[in-house]
C-alpha positions as a Markdown table, in Angstrom:
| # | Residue | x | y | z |
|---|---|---|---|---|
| 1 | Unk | 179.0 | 4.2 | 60.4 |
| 2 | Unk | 177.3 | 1.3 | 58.9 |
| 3 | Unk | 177.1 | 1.1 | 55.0 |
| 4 | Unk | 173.8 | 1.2 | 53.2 |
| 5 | Unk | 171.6 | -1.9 | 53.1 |
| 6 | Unk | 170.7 | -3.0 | 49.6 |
| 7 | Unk | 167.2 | -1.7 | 50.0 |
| 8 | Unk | 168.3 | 1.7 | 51.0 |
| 9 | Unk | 170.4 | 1.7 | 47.9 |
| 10 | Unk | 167.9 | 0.6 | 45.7 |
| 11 | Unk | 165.0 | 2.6 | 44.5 |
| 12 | Unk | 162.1 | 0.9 | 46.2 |
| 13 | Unk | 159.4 | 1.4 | 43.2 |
| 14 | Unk | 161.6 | 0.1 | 40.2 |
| 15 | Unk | 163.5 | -2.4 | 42.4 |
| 16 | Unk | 159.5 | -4.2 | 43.1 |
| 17 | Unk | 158.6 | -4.0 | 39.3 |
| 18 | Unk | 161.9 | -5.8 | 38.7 |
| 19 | Unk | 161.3 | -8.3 | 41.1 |
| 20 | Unk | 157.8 | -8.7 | 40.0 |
| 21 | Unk | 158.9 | -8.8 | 37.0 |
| 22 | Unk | 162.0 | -11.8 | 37.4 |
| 23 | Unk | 159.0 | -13.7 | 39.4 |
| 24 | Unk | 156.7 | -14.0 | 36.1 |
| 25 | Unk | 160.0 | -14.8 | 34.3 |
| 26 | Unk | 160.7 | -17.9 | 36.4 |
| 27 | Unk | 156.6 | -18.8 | 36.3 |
| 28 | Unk | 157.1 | -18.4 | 32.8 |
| 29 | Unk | 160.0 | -20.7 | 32.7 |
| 30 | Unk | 158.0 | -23.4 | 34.7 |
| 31 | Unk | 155.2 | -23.2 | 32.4 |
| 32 | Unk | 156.7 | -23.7 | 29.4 |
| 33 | Unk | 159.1 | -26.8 | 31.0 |
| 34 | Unk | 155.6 | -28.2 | 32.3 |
| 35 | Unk | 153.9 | -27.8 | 28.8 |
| 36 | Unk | 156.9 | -29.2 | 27.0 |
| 37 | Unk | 157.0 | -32.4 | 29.3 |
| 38 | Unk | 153.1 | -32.6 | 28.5 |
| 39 | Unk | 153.3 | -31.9 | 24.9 |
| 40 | Unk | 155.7 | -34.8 | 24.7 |
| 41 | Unk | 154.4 | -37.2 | 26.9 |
| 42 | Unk | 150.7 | -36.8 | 24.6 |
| 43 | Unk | 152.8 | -36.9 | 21.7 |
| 44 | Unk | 154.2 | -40.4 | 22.3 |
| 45 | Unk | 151.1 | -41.4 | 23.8 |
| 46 | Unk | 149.4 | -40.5 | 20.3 |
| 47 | Unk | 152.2 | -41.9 | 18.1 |
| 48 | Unk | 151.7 | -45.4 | 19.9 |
| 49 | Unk | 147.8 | -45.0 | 19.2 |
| 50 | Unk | 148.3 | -44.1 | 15.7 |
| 51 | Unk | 150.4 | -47.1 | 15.6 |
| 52 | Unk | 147.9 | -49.3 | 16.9 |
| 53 | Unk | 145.2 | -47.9 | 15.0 |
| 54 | Unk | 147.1 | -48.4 | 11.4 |
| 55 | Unk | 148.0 | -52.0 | 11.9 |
| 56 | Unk | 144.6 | -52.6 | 12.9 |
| 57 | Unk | 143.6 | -50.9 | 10.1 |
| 58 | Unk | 146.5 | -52.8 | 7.7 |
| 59 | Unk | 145.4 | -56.7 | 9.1 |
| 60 | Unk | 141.7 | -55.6 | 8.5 |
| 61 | Unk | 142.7 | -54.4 | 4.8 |
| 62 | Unk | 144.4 | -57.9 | 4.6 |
| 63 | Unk | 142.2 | -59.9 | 5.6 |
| 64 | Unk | 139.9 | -58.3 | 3.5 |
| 65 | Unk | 141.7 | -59.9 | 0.5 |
């Protein structure tokens, strides 16, 4: 006789929570990978504002003098 499929084996309720389950882990996963990749592309896109904006800021306190 043939053995058991995996499904057979596997208790049909549980195993589709788990799987449900493993599927919000990975979309999870992605999520926070895209956010990070956001969070540091605005971050360096701010820093090189801020940057901007301060020695703007510095020449007009200098030129002030």
């Amino acid at each position: 006789s043939l053995p058991p499929s995996s499904s057979d084996s596997i208790d049909a309720p549980c195993f589709r929570s788990l799987a449900r389950r493993m599927v919000s882990l990975s979309a999870c996963a992605k999520f926070g990978a895209v956010s990070f990749v956001v969070g540091v592309v605005v971050g360096f896109t701010l820093k090189k504002r801020l940057r901007r904006w301060a020695a703007k800021l510095l020449k007009r306190i200098k030129d002030d003098e």
